[in-house]
Structures are given as C-alpha cells and as structure tokens.
N, C-alpha and C positions, 0 to 999 in steps of 0.2 A: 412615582419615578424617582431615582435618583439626586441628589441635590446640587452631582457634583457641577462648577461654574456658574451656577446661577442658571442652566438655561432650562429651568420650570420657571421663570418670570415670568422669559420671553413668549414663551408658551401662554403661559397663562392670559399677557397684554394680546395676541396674537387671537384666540378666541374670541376674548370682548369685542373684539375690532372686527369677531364676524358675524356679532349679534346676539352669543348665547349669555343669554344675563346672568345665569347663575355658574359660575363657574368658580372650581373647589380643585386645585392643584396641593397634592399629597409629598411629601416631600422631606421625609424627616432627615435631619442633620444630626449623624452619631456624634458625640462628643465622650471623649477616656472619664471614666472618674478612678482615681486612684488606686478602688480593689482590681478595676480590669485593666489596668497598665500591670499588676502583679502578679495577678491571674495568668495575664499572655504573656509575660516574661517565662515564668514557669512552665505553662506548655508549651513553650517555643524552645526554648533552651534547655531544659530539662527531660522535658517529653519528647519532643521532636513533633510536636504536631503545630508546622508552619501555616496551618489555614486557619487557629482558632479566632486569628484578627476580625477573620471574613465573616464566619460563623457567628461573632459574636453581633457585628454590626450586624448580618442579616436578622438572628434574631430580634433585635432593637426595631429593626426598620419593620420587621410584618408586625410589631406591637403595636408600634405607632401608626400602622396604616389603619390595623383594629381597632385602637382610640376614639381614631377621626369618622371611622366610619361607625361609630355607636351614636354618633349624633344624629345620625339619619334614619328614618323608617324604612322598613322592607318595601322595595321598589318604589323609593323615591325619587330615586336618580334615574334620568333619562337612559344617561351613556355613559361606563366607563372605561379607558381607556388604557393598560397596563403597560409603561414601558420599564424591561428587565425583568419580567411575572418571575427572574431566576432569583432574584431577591426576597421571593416572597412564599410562605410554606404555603401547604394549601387550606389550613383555615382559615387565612387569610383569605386566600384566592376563591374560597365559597363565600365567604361574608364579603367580598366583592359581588358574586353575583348572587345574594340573594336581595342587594342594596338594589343593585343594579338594573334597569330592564335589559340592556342591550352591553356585552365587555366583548372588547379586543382586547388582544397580547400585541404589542410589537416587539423584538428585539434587534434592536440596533446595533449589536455585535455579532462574530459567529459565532454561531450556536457551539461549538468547540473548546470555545477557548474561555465558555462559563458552562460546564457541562451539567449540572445543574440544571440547567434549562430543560433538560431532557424530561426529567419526572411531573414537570407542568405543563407542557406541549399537551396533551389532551385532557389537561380539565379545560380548556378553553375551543369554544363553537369554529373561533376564524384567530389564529396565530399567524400574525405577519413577520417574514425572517427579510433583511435587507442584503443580504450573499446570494444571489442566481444558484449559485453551486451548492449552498445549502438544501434549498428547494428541491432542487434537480436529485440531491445525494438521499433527499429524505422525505420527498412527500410522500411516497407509497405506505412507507411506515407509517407516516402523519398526514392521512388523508385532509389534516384541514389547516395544511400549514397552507400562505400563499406570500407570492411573492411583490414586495414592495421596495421602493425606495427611501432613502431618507429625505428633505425637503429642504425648504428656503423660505424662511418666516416675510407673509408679501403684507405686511402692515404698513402703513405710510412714516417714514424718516427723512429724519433732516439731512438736507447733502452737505457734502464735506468737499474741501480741494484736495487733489490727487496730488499724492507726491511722485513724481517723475522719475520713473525707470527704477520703482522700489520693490523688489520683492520680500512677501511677506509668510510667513510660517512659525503658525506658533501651537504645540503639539505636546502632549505630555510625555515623559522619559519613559520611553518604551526600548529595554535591552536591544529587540531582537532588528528591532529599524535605525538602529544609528548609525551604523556603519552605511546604509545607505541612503541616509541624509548627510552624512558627511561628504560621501561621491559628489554627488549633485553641489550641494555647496560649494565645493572646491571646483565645481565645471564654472557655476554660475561667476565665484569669483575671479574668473578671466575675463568678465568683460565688463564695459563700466555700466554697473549698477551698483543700487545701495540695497545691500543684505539686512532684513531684518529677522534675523534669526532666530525664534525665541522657545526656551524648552521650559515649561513646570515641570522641578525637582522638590522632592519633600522634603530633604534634609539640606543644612546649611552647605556646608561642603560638594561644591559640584561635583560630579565622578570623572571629567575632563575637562582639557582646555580647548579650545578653539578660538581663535582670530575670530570668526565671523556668528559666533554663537553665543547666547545669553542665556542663560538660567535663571527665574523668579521660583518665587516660592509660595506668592502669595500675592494679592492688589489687582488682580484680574478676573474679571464675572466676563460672561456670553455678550453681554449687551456690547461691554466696555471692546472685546475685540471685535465686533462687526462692526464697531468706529474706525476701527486699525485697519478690516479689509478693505472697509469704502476707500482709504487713504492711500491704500497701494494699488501698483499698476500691475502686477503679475501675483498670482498663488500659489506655494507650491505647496506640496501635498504626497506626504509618503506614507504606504500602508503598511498594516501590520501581518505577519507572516500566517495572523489564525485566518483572514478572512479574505474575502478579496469585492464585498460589497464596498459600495461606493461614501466615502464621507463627507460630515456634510459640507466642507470646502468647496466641493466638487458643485453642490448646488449654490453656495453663494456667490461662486462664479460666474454661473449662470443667471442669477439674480443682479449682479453689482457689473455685469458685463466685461467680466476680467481677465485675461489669460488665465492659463494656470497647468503647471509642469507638475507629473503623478509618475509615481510610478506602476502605476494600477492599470496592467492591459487589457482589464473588462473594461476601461472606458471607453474600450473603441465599438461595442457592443450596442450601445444604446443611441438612440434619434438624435440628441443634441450634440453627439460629437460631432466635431470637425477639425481637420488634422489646424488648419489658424487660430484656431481658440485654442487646444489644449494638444500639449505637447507628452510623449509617454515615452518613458526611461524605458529602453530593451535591452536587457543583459550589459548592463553599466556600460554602455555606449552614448555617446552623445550626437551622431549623426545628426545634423539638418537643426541643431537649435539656434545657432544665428540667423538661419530664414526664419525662423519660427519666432525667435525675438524680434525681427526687423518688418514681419509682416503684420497688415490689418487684421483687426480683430474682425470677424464674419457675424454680424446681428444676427442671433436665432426669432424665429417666426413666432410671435407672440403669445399663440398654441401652446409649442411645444415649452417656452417659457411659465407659461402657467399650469402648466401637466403638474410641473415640480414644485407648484407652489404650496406652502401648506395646509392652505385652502382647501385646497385640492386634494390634499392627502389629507384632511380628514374625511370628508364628503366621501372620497373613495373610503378606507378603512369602515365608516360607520353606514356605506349605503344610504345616504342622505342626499 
C-alpha cells in the first residue's frame, strides 16, 4: 500500500492487536534522486508528458513490492491484502499471488479518478471498491468486484480531553473541493466555535488565504491526527468530486463518537446514519445546522459500531 501519512503503521499496530503474529506491511517511500528530478523536468516541460511523476514512482513502488517479496517462498504467506493494486503492474500483482495463498484488492478511491485501476480489476479473485456507484456502474463488467467500506482502526488508545465546541478538518489540497470547504467554513464561522482548519500543501507558498485555514506541509502522520480527532467535538468532512464512497472521517466519527458535517449525501444511505450525529450539506444550503449543533449526539448500537470496525473489515475482506 501506499506510504502516504503514516497509516500502514496504524495498520500494521492494528493487526498484531488482532493476533496475527507475523505481519509484513509493504510500503515503499519514493524519494527524487537528481537524474529523476531532470528527467521529469524535461518530460514535463519539454514533452508535455505531465504523468511521468506518477509513472515513475509507480514503477519504483512495484520494484520495491518485488524486492520485499523475493524474501519469501511460494506460498508462504497466509494473506495478502492490496491496497491501490493501481500502483502496481502486474508482475507484481502475479508475484503477489504466487507468494500468497489467499489476496484481496481494495481500492479506497474511485475507481475514475486512478483509471489505471481498470487493467487490474481482473487479475484479482475478490476486488473490493469503497463508492456504492462504482459497483453498481461496474460489477457486470467485473463480476468480482464487491462492495465495501472503509473502517475505524478499534485497537485500544489513550483518552484525551475534548476541546469544546472545536471543529476539526484536516485534508489534503484537492482543487476541485475547496470552493466548498470554504462555503461550509464560512457558515461554521458564524457561530461560536473554534475552527481548526487544516490543509496539507506541498509547496511552501499557499495558493490562498483564509482567516480560518491553515496549510502545513509536513509534521503530520495518521496516528498524530487521530490525537487531533479524539480532541474535537465535531468533524467535518468534504468530498472529492471523482467519488462519493464514504472517508474514513466518516468512520472515526463513529468510532470517537463525534458529530460530523459532509457533504457526501450517500451518508444518508447506510444503518448508522442519523440525521443528530451527522449533518449533510444539500446544494450549499445550511438549513437546520444550529439544531443540529445544539442537539444530542444519538449512541449508535454497538453492532452496528463494530460492523465498521477494522476488525471487521478484515475478517469480512479475508473470509475469516
């Protein structure tokens, strides 16, 4: 998987805590060296071929998945478990499973907006996609796509004090959602709360200002912000225009017991919604968010709390 944030740690601490002893989180970290900052200068600006960044890290990343997995004998590995299999060419994706006895795909994006994805969808038994609509738009072509959600890491943590009446959002700079994370911001900023507003940008220079918005660029892993959600009172959570599967905010809320304001109307879809827990932005309106700030949070039934736990979503994904 991916290395971005840190959350293959969590993952990783997440497993041991459910028993399986031997666990091998994959994970390579591209770093530039010199010829390929020159290289991609030149086919960027010269060429005009703007994806050779991707391509290059992709190739890097199926190397190093190949590497790690030359340590192991053919079918030594119980289960493996692919997240982004779009990252990965497919002799890779065969030296996954000829390691392997048992691999899943998941892909925690839509499938659209890394299309890529597409020419690996069937070297794999059971491809789990997290967009409803993805499924629905594609299983007939991909009889083995299935559909899942994303989770809520239920390992045991240290509690923290809640800071009062804080909302909290912290998301990376995505063009096509800022304009409406700025809506929402600027509603939330009428009423007294404390805005923690925060965007990872890669370059030093933010590309706007805001009163109520921060940009870092770096000093932040997964573990360090699920300190940050335990610590506020509301979540909000804005989606990106390729997908409309649920992120995973959306379950730490329901983990950490927190409100939390989306603009994602598939939330009204699924068992644990309830319109006191989670509030949904329709066509840049704000109708009913001061009862929705002012009322009780509704405890979900400890079932449907654990459905979404990642416990739970491996057991489901592996059949275990």
């Amino acid at each position: 998987m991916p290395p971005d944030f840190g959350v293959y740690q969590v993952i990783e601490q997440n497993l041991r805590y459910m028993g399986f002893e031997q666990v091998t989180l994959i994970s390579p970290l591209f770093r530039y060296k010199t010829k390929d900052r020159i290289f991609n200068f030149i086919q960027k600006s010269l060429l005009g071929n703007k994806e050779y960044k991707k391509q290059l890290i992709d190739t890097y990343y199926s190397a190093e998945v190949t590497q790690a997995l030359s340590r192991f004998a053919p079918k030594s590995i119980d289960y493996a478990i692919v997240i982004r299999p779009d990252k990965l060419d497919l002799k890779t994706i065969e030296k996954i499973h000829n390691t392997a006895h048992k691999v899943v795909a998941y892909q925690w994006d839509g499938l659209a907006r890394f299309p890529k994805v597409f020419k690996v969808i069937n070297h794999f038994q059971r491809f789990f996609v997290f967009d409803l609509e993805d499924y629905h738009r594609y299983r007939y072509q991909y009889p083995n796509l299935l559909p899942c959600t994303n989770f809520y890491f239920d390992m045991p943590e240290e509690s923290v004090s809640v800071n009062e009446n804080e909302v909290l959002y912290v998301g990376v700079y995505i063009k096509d959602r800022i304009q409406s994370l700025i809506r929402v911001v600027n509603a939330l900023s009428q009423y007294d709360l404390t805005l923690n507003i925060n965007l990872f940008y890669g370059r030093k220079t933010p590309p706007f200002f805001h009163p109520h918005i921060t940009f870092f660029s770096k000093g932040l892993n997964y573990a360090q912000y699920l300190t940050l959600t335990k610590k506020a009172t509301v979540l909000l959570d804005i989606k990106t225009v390729d997908h409309n599967g649920l992120s995973f905010r959306i379950f730490e809320a329901i983990k950490y017991q927190k409100k939390l304001i989306t603009d994602n109307k598939s939330i009204k879809l699924y068992d644990f919604y309830h319109p006191n827990n989670f509030y949904v932005v329709e066509n840049d309106l704000f109708e009913g968010l001061s009862d929705f700030l002012e009322s009780d949070f509704i405890p979900l039934s400890e079932d449907i709390r654990q459905k979404y736990s990642f416990s739970n979503w491996v057991k489901n994904i592996l059949e275990i």
